[in-house]
BALUM-837569 format. One record per residue (C-alpha): x, z, y; residue in one letter. Coordinates in Angstrom, 1 decimal, padded with zeros to 4 digits. Example, Ala and Ser with C-alpha at 12.3 -4.5 7.8 and 13.67 -1.06 7.14 Angstrom:
BEGIN
+--------+--------+--------+--------+
:   east :     up :  north : residu :
+--------+--------+--------+--------+
:  012.3 :  007.8 : -004.5 :      a :
:  013.7 :  007.1 : -001.1 :      s :
+--------+--------+--------+--------+
This chain:
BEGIN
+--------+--------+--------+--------+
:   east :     up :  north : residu :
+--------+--------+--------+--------+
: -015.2 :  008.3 :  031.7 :      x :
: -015.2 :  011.0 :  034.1 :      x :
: -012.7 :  013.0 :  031.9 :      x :
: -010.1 :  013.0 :  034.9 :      x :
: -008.8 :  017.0 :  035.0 :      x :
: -007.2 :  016.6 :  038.4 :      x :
: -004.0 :  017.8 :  037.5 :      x :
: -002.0 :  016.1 :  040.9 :      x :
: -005.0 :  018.8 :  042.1 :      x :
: -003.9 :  021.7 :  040.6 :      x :
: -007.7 :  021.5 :  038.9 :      x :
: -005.6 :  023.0 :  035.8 :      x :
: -003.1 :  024.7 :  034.6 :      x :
: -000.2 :  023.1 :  033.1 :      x :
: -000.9 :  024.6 :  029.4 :      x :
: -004.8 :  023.4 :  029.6 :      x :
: -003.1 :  019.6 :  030.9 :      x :
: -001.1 :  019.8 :  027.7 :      x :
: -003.6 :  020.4 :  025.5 :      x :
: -005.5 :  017.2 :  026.9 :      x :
: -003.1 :  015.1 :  026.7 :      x :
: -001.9 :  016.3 :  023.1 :      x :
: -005.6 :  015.5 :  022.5 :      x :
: -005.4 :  011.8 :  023.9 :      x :
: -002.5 :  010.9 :  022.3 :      x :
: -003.6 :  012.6 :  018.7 :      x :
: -006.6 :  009.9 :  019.4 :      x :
: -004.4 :  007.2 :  019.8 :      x :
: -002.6 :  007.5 :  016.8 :      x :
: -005.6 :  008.3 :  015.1 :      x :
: -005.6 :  011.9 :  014.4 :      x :
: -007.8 :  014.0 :  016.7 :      x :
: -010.7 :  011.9 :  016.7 :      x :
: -012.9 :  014.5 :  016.0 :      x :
: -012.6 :  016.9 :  018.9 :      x :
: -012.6 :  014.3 :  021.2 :      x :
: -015.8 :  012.6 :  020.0 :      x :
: -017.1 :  015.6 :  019.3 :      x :
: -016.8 :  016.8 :  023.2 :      x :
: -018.3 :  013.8 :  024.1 :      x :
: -021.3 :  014.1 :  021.9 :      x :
: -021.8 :  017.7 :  023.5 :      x :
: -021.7 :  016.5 :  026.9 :      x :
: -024.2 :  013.8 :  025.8 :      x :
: -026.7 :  016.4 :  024.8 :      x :
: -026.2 :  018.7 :  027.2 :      x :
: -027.2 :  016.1 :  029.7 :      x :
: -030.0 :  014.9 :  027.8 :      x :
: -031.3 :  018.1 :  027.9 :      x :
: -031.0 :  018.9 :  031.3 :      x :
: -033.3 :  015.9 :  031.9 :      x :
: -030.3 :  014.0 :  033.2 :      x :
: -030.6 :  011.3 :  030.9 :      x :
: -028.4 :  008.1 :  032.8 :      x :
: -025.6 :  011.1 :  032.3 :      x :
: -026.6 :  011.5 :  028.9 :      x :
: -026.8 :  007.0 :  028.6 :      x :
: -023.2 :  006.9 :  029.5 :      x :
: -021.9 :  009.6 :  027.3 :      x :
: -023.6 :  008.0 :  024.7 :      x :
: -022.3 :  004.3 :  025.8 :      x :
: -018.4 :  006.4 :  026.2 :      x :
: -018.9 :  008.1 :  022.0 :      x :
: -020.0 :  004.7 :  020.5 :      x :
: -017.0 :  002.9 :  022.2 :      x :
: -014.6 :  004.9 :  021.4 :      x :
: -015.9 :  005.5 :  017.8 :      x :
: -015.9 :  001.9 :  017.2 :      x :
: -011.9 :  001.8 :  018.9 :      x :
: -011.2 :  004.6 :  016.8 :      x :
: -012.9 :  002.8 :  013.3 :      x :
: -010.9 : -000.4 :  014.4 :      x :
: -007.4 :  001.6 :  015.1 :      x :
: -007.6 :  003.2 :  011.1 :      x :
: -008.3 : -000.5 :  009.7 :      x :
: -005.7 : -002.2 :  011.1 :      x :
: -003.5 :  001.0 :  010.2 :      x :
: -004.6 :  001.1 :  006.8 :      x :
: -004.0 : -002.6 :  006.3 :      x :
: -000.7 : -003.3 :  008.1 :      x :
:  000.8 :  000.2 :  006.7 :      x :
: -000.2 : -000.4 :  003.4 :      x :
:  002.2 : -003.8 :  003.3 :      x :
:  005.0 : -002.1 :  001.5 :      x :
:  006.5 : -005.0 : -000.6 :      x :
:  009.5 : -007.3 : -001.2 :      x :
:  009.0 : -010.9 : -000.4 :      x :
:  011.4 : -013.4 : -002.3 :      x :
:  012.1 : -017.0 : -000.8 :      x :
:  014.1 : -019.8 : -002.4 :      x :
:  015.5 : -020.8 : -005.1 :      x :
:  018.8 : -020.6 : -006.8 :      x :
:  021.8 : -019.8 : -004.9 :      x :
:  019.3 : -019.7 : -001.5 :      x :
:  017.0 : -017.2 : -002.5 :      x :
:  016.7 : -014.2 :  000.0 :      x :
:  014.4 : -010.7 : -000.5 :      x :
:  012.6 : -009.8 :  002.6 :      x :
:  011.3 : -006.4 :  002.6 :      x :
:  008.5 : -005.4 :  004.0 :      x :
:  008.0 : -001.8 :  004.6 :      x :
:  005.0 : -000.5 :  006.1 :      x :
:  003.9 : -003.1 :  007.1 :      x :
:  007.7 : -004.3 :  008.9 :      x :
:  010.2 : -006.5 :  008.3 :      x :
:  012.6 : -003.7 :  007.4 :      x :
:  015.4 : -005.8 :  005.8 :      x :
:  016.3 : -009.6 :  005.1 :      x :
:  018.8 : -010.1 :  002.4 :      x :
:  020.2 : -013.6 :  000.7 :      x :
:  020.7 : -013.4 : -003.0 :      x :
:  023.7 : -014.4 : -003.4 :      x :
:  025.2 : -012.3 : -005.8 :      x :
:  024.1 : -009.7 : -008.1 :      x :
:  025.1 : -006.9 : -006.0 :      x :
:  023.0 : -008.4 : -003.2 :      x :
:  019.7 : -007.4 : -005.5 :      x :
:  021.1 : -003.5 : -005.8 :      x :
:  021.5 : -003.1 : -002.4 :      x :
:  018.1 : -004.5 : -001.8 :      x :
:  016.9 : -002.0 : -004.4 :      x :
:  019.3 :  000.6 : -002.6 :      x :
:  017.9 :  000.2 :  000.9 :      x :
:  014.4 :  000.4 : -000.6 :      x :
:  015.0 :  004.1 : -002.0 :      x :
:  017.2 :  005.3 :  001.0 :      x :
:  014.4 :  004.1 :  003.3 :      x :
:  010.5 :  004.0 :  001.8 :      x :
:  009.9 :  007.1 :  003.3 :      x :
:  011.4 :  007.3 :  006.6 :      x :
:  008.8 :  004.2 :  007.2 :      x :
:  006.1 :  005.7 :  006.5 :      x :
:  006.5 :  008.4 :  008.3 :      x :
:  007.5 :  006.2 :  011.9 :      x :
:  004.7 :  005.5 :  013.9 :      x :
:  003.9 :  002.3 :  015.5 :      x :
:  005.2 :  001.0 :  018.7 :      x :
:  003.8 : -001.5 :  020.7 :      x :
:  007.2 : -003.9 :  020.0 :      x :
:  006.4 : -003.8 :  016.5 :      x :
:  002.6 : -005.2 :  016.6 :      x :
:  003.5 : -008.9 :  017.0 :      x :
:  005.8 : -008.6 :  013.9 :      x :
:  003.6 : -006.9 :  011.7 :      x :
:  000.9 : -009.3 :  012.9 :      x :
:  003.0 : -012.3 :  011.9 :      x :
:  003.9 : -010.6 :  008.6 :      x :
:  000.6 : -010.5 :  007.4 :      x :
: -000.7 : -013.4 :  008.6 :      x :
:  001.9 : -014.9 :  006.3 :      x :
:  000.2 : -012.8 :  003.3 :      x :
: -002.9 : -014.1 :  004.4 :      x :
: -001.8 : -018.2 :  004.8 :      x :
:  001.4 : -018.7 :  003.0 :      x :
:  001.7 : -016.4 :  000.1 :      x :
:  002.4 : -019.1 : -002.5 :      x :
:  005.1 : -019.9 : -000.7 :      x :
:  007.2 : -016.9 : -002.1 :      x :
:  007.3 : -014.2 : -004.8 :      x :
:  005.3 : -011.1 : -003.8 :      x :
:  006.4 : -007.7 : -005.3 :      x :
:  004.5 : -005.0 : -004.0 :      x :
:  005.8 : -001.5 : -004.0 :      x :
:  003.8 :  001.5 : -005.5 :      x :
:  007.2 :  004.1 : -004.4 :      x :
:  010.5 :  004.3 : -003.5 :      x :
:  011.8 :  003.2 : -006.9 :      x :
:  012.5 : -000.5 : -007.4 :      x :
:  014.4 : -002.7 : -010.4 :      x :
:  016.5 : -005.0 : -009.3 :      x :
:  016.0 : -007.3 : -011.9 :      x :
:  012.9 : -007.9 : -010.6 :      x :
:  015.0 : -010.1 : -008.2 :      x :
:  016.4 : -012.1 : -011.0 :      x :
:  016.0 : -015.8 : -010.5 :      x :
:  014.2 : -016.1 : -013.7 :      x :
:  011.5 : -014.0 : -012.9 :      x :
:  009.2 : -016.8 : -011.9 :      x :
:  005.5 : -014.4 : -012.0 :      x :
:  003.6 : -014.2 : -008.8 :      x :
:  002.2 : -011.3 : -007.1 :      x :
:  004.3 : -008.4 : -009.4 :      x :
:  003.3 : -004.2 : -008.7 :      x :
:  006.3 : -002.1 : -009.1 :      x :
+--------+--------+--------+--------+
């Protein structure tokens, strides 16, 4: 993209390189789309009008790809990171609680007694928020990937009870609880 600052050069200074790079990485987690994009843009029309306009093509080629990365990137955030929810399998004395939080299989539990259902509700509190806040790594895709093509294919298959905040009733674990697709 042509955006190479030479730093093995010495074409900048260590606090400029920084700033890049803070830049980059703010793009790949989908924060600093803006200035990025926006640099881009300006390049574009500064080439354009300088006449220079196969300069001003590829800028333009460089903005559109990386707007439509950056579009696709906050979709599949939105959507996997939204997947906070307990998943329960089974019946009887083999029913488990998966949660899912953020999108991650966070925690797999068997239901075998009625503590089991507090601790579920336990780990829950202790750590809704602490997965939010992660960011995703690579290792983690695949999971998430598998956890909601699950959702999307096999949903019927298990209780869903999606999660709205840290606070979760264990006796929504019950076995008699037999409703589908529960908010708590």
């Amino acid at each position: 993209m042509g955006h190479c600052s030479a730093p093995c050069n010495l074409g900048i200074d260590a606090s400029a390189y920084e700033d890049r790079v803070r830049d980059a990485v703010g793009f790949l987690r989908g924060s600093r789309t803006g200035s990025i994009l926006g640099g881009l843009a300006k390049a574009r029309d500064q080439a354009a009008s300088a006449m220079r306009f196969e300069e001003a093509n590829r800028f333009h080629r460089d903005v559109e790809a990386l707007a439509t990365l950056s579009s696709r990137v906050s979709r599949l955030s939105q959507v996997v990171t939204e997947n906070d929810l307990v998943i329960v399998t089974g019946a009887g004395d083999d029913r488990a609680a998966h949660v899912i939080l953020s999108g991650r299989l966070a925690r797999t539990r068997q239901l075998d007694s009625h503590d089991a259902a507090g601790e579920v509700a336990r780990f829950i509190a202790d750590n809704f928020e602490r997965y939010r806040a992660l960011p995703i790594s690579r290792a983690e895709l695949e999971p998430m990937m598998i956890v909601a093509r699950w959702l999307r294919e096999r949903r019927d298959e298990g209780r869903v009870i999606h999660l709205t905040s840290a606070q979760f009733d264990p006796a929504a674990l019950s076995d008699g609880d037999t409703s589908q697709n529960q908010i708590i």
